[in-house]
C-alpha positions in Angstrom: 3.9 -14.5 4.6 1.3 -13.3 6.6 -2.3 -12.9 4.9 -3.9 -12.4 7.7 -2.9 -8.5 7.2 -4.2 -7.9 3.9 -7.6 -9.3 5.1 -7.6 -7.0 8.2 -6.5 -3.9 6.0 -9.3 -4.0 3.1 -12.0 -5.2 5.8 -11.3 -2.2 7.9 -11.3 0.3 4.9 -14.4 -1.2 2.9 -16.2 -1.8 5.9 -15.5 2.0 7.2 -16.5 3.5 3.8 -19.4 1.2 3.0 -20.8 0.6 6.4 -21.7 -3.7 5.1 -20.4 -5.6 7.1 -20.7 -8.8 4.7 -19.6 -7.2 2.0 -16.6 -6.3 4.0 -15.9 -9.8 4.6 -16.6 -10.8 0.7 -14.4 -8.1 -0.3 -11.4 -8.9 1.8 -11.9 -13.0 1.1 -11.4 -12.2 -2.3 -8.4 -9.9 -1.8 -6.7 -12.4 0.3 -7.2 -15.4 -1.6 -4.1 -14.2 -3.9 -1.8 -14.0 -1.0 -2.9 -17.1 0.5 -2.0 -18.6 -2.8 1.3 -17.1 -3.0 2.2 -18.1 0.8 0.7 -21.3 0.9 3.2 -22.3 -2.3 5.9 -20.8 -0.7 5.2 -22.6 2.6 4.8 -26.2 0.2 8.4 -25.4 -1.5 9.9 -24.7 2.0 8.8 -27.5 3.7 8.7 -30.0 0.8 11.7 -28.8 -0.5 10.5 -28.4 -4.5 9.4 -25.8 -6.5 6.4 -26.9 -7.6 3.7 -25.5 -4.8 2.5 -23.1 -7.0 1.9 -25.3 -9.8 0.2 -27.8 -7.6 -2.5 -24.8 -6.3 -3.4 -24.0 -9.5 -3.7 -27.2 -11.1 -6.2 -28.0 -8.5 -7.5 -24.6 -9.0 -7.8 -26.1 -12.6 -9.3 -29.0 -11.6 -11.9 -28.0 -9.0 -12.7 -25.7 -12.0 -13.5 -28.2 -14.4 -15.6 -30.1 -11.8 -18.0 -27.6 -10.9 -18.4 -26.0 -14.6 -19.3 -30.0 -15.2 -21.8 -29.9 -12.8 -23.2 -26.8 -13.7 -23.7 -28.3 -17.3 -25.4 -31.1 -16.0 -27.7 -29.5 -13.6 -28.5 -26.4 -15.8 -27.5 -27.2 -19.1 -25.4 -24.1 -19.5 -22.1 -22.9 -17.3 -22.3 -19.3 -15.7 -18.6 -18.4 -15.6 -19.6 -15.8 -12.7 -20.7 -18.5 -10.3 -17.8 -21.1 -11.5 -14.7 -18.2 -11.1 -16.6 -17.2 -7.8 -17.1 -20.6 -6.3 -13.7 -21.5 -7.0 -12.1 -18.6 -5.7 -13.9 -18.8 -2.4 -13.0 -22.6 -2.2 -9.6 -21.4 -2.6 -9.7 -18.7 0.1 -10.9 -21.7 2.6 -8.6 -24.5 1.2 -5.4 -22.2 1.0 -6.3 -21.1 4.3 -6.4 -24.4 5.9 -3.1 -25.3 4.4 -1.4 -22.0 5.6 -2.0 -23.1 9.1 -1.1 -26.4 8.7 2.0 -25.8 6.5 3.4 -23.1 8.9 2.9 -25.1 11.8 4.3 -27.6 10.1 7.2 -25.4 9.4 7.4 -23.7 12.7 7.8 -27.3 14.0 10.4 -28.1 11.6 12.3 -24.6 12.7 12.0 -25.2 16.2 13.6 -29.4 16.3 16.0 -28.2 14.0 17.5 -25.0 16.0 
């Protein structure tokens, strides 16, 4: 439940053995993104009460997907599947994040009226 560790954890070690700062911050983006997933559904099924957080993520996972392979098509002409899985993962990382703070807020508020 809390991502912000694994992001701390593989920033320190990558940034200590490879000295890149950015590449530190890439590196642990993309580690965390999984763990955001995973808490951010489980955060959705707490507070919504349902089971169906994770399915929700990755059907807009699906969707943003489909949306920016179709604009690579029509811009290029041809879909680099590099650049689509990368530019959806990082707009996961930022999208997941924004609803783990708001969805543990949201349950942290919930916690607190109800004790």
């Amino acid at each position: 439940m809390l991502p912000v560790l694994p992001f701390m954890l593989v920033y320190v070690i990558h940034r200590s053995i490879k000295h890149d700062k950015k590449a530190a911050i890439m590196i642990a983006m993309d580690v965390t993104t999984l763990f955001l997933i995973l808490s951010v559904s489980a955060l959705f099924n707490n507070v919504s009460g349902s089971n169906f957080g994770f399915y929700l993520i990755l059907l807009v996972l699906l969707i943003s997907g489909g949306l920016i392979g179709g604009a690579q098509n029509r811009m290029k002409g041809k879909v680099d599947v590099k650049r689509l899985l990368r530019a959806v993962w990082r707009l996961a990382f930022a999208g997941t994040g924004l609803a783990y703070i708001l969805l543990f807020l949201i349950s942290f508020i919930t916690y607190i009226s109800a004790a």
